[in-house]
C-alpha positions in Angstrom: 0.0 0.0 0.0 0.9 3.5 -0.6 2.3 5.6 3.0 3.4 8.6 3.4 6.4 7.3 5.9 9.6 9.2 8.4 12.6 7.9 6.8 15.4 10.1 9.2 13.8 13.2 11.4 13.7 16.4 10.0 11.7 18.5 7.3 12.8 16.4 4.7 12.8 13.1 6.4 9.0 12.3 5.2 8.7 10.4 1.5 6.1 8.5 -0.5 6.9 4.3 0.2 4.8 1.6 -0.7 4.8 -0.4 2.2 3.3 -3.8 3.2 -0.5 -3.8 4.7 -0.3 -3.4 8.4 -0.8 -6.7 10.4 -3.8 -6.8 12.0 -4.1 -8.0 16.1 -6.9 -9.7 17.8 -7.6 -6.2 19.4 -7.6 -4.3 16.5 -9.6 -3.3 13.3 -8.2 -2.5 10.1 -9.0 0.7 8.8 -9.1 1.4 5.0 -8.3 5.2 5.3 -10.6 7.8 3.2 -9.0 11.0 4.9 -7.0 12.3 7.6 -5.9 15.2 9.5 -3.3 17.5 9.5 -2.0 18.4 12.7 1.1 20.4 14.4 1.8 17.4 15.9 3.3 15.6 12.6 5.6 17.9 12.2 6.6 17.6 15.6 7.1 14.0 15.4 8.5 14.1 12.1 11.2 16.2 13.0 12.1 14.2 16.2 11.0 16.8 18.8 9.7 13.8 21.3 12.2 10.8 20.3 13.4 10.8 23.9 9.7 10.0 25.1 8.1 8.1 21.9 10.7 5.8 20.5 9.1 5.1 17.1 11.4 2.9 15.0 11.9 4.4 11.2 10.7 4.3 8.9 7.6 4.7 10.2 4.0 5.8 8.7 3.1 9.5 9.8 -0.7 10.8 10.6 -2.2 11.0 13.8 -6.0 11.6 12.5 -8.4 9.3 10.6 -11.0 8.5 9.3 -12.2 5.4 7.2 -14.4 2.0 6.8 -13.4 -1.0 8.8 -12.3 -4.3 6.5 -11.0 -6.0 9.1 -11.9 -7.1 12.4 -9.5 -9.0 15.1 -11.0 -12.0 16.9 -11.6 -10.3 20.0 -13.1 -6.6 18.9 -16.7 -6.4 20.2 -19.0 -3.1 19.0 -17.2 -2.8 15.9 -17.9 -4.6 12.5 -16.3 -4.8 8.4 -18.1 -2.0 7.2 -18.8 0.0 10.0 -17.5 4.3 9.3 -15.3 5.0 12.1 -12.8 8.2 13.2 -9.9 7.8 15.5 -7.1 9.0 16.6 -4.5 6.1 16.5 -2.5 6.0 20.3 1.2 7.0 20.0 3.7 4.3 18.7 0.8 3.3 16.2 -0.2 6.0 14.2 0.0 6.2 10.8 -3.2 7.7 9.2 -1.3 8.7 5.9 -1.8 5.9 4.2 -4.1 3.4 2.3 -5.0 1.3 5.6 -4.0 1.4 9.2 -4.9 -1.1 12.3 -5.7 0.5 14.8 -6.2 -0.9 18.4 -10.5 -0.9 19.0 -10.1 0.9 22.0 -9.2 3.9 20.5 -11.7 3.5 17.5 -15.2 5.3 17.7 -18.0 5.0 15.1 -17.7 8.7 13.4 -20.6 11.3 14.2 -23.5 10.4 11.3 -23.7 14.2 10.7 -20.8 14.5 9.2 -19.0 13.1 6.1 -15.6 11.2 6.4 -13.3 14.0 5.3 -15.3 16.4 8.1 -14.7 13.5 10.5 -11.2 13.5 9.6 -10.6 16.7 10.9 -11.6 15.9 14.7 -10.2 13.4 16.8 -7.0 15.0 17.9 -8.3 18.5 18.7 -11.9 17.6 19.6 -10.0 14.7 22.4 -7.5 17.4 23.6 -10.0 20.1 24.0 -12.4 17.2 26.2 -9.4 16.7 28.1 -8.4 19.7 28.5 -11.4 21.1 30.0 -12.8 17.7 31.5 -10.5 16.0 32.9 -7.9 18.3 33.6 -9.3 22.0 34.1 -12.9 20.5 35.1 -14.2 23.8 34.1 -17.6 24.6 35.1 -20.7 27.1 34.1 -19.7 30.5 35.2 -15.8 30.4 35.1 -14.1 32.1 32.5 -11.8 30.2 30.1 -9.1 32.3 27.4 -8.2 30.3 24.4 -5.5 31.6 22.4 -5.4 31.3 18.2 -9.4 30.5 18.4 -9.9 30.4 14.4 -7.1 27.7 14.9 -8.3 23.8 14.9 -7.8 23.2 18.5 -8.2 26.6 19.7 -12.2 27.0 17.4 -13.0 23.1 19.3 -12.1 24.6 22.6 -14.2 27.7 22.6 -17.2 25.8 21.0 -16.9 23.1 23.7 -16.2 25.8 26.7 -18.8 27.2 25.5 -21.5 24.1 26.0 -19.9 23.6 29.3 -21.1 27.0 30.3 -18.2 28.9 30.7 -17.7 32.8 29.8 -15.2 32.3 26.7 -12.9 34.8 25.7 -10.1 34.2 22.7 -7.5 35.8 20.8 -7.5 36.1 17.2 -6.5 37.9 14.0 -9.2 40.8 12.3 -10.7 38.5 9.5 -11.6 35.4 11.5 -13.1 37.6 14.2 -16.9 37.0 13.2 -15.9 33.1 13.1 -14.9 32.4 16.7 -18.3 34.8 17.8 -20.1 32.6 15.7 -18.2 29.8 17.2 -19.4 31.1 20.7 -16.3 33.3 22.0 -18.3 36.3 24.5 -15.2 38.3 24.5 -12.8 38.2 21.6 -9.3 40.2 21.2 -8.2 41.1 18.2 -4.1 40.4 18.4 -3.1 42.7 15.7 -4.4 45.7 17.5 -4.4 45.1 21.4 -2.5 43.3 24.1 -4.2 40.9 25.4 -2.6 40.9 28.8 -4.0 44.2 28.9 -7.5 43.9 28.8 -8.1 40.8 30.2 -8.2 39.9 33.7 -9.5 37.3 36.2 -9.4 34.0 34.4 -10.0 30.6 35.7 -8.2 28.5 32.6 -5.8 29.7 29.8 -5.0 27.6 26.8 -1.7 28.6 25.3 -0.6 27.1 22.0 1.5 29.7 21.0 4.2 29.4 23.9 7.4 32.0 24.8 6.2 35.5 25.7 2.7 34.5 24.6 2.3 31.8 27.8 4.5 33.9 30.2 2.1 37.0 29.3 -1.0 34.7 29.8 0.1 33.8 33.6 -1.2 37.8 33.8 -4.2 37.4 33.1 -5.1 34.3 35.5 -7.1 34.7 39.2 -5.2 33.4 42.1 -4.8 29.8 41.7 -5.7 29.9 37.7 -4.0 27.6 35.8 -2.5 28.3 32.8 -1.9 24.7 29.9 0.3 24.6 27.4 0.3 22.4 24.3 3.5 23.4 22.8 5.5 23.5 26.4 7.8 23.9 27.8 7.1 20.1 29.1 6.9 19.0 32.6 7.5 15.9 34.8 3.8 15.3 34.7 4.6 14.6 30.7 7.4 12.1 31.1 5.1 9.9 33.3 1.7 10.1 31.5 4.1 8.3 28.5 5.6 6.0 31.0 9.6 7.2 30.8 12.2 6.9 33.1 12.2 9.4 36.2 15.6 10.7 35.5 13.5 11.8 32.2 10.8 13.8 34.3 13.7 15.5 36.3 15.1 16.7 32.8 11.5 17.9 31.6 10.9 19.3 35.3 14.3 21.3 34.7 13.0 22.6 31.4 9.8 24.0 32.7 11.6 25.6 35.9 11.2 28.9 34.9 7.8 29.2 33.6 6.6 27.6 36.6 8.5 29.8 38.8 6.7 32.4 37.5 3.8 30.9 38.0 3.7 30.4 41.8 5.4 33.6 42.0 1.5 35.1 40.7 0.0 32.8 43.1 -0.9 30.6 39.7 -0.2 27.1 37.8 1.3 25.6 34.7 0.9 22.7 33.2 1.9 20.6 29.6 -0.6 19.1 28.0 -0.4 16.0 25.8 -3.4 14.6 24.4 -4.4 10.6 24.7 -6.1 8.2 22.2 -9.2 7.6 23.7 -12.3 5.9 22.0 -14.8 5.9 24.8 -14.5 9.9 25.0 -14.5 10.2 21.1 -18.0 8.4 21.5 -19.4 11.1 23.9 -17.7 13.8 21.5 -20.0 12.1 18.3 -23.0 12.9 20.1 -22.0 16.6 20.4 -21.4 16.7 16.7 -24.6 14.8 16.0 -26.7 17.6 18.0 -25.1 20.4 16.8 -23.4 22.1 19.9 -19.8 21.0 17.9 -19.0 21.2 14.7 -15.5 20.6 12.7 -14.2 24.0 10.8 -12.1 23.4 8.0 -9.4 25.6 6.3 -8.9 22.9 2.8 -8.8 19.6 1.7 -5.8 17.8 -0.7 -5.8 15.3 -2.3 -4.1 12.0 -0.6 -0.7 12.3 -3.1 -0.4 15.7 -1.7 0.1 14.9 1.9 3.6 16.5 2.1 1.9 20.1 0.1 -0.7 19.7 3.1 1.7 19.3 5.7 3.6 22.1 4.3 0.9 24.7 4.1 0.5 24.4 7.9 4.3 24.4 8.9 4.2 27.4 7.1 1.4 29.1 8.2 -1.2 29.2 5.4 -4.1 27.8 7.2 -6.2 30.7 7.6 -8.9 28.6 10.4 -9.7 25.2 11.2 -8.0 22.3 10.1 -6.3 20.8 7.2 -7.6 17.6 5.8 -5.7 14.8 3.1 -8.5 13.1 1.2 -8.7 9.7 -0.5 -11.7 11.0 -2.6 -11.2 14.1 -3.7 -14.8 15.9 -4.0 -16.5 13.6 -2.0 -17.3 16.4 0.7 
């Protein structure tokens, strides 16, 4: 099958391979692929950022979003059939959603939202599962507080606002002039326009800040936080709480702990927090997530859609900037949105 695979880390360490079918476990479901995501994350990976922590052994397939039929099912997969239209996004050391098939373990394997078509589907696993646990399971935000998403035209940053929204909090973003009416339309109460204000400035008072921006951006958003706010990062600098969600060594969490000293320093020194955040495969939560598609209180934005043999042009108009809101999705069938 075709695969878009890392053959050495760095920008030009991803090629076109055919490569033999994945091999498919009792646990797992084969996936023939109609489109993916494109997310920050492959590049990331693809240029070695977390080989420390995830040891994938090259070449390996890149794509952390997908979405696809089932062909195959192992012997001990329950809920899930051949046939069935399914999103995911694969768990780390097994992703690979740029490509013709993947197998995927069925735990991390959802049936996609029925109100949307497969490339739409594509486009939400990673964000829509980061934003859940962002806000769920980590910030349990409630109705009243008030949550500030940076880059909300962004893919993660438009999921979060729409889903802070539903869980009732007051949602304030930053964001450039011409995506301004999307993120109100997207539910954001109070929204910054970057290119004319400071947003340290203006805001105050906040219970949660999403950063995915990082530097000056996160140290500036520790401002803007109420006393014992916490401030999450998806870009870093990582933590010890990183090194032992993905299992590594402890001498690895004292070298992440070490990076992170300063901005968590500052932190405590505003009577606030910081922590790293990095998303997990979870199928159960991607469940709960289809019925918020299905009725309407989420929905995916996307920027464009390539064709499948223009996975590297996709990846490249993100890594440099192009997307202009939402996410970028690699299609199988072209048209078929």
């Amino acid at each position: 099958m075709k695969a878009f695979v890392v053959e050495k880390y760095g920008k030009d360490g991803v090629r076109t391979a055919e490569v033999p079918e994945p091999t498919v476990g009792e646990r797992d479901v084969l996936v023939r692929v109609s489109a993916a995501g494109i997310n920050p994350l492959d590049k990331m990976v693809r240029d070695g950022e977390f080989k420390l922590l995830l040891k994938y052994k090259r070449p390996f397939t890149l794509g952390h979003d997908v979405a696809g039929v089932v062909t195959r099912v192992g012997s001990a997969v329950r809920g899930l059939k051949v046939g069935d239209e399914v999103y995911a996004r694969p768990r780390d050391l097994r992703i690979g959603g740029f490509a013709e098939f993947i197998a995927i373990d069925s735990d991390d394997v959802a049936p996609k939202p029925a109100s949307l078509t497969l490339q739409e589907a594509a486009a939400v696993p990673l964000v829509a599962l980061a934003a859940w646990q962002i806000l769920v399971d980590r910030a349990h935000v409630k109705p009243g507080q008030k949550v500030l998403v940076h880059a909300g035209a962004g893919g993660l940053g438009s999921t979060v606002v729409q889903l802070a929204k539903h869980l009732g909090a007051t949602v304030a973003t930053t964001t450039s002039t011409e995506t301004e009416e999307l993120v109100r339309r997207l539910g954001a109460d109070v929204v910054v326009d970057y290119t004319k204000e400071d947003f340290s400035k203006v805001l105050s008072g906040y219970d949660l800040v999403l950063d995915s921006l990082g530097g000056a951006n996160l140290q500036k958003s520790l401002t803007v936080l109420k006393p014992g706010g916490l401030a999450i990062s998806v870009v870093g600098p990582p933590d010890a709480g990183f090194a032992k969600q993905l299992g590594a060594p402890s001498v690895l969490g004292l070298v992440m702990n070490t990076l992170s000293r300063k901005i968590r320093k500052q932190a405590r020194a505003l009577g606030v927090r910081y922590e790293f955040f990095f998303m997990q495969a979870n199928g159960s939560q991607l469940r709960e997530l289809s019925a918020l598609y299905d009725s309407g209180k989420l929905r995916p934005v996307i920027d464009s859609v390539f064709p499948f043999d223009q996975t590297l042009e996709a990846m490249a108009h993100v890594e440099q900037g192009r997307t202009k809101a939402g996410k970028v999705v690699v299609s199988m069938v072209p048209d078929s949105a």
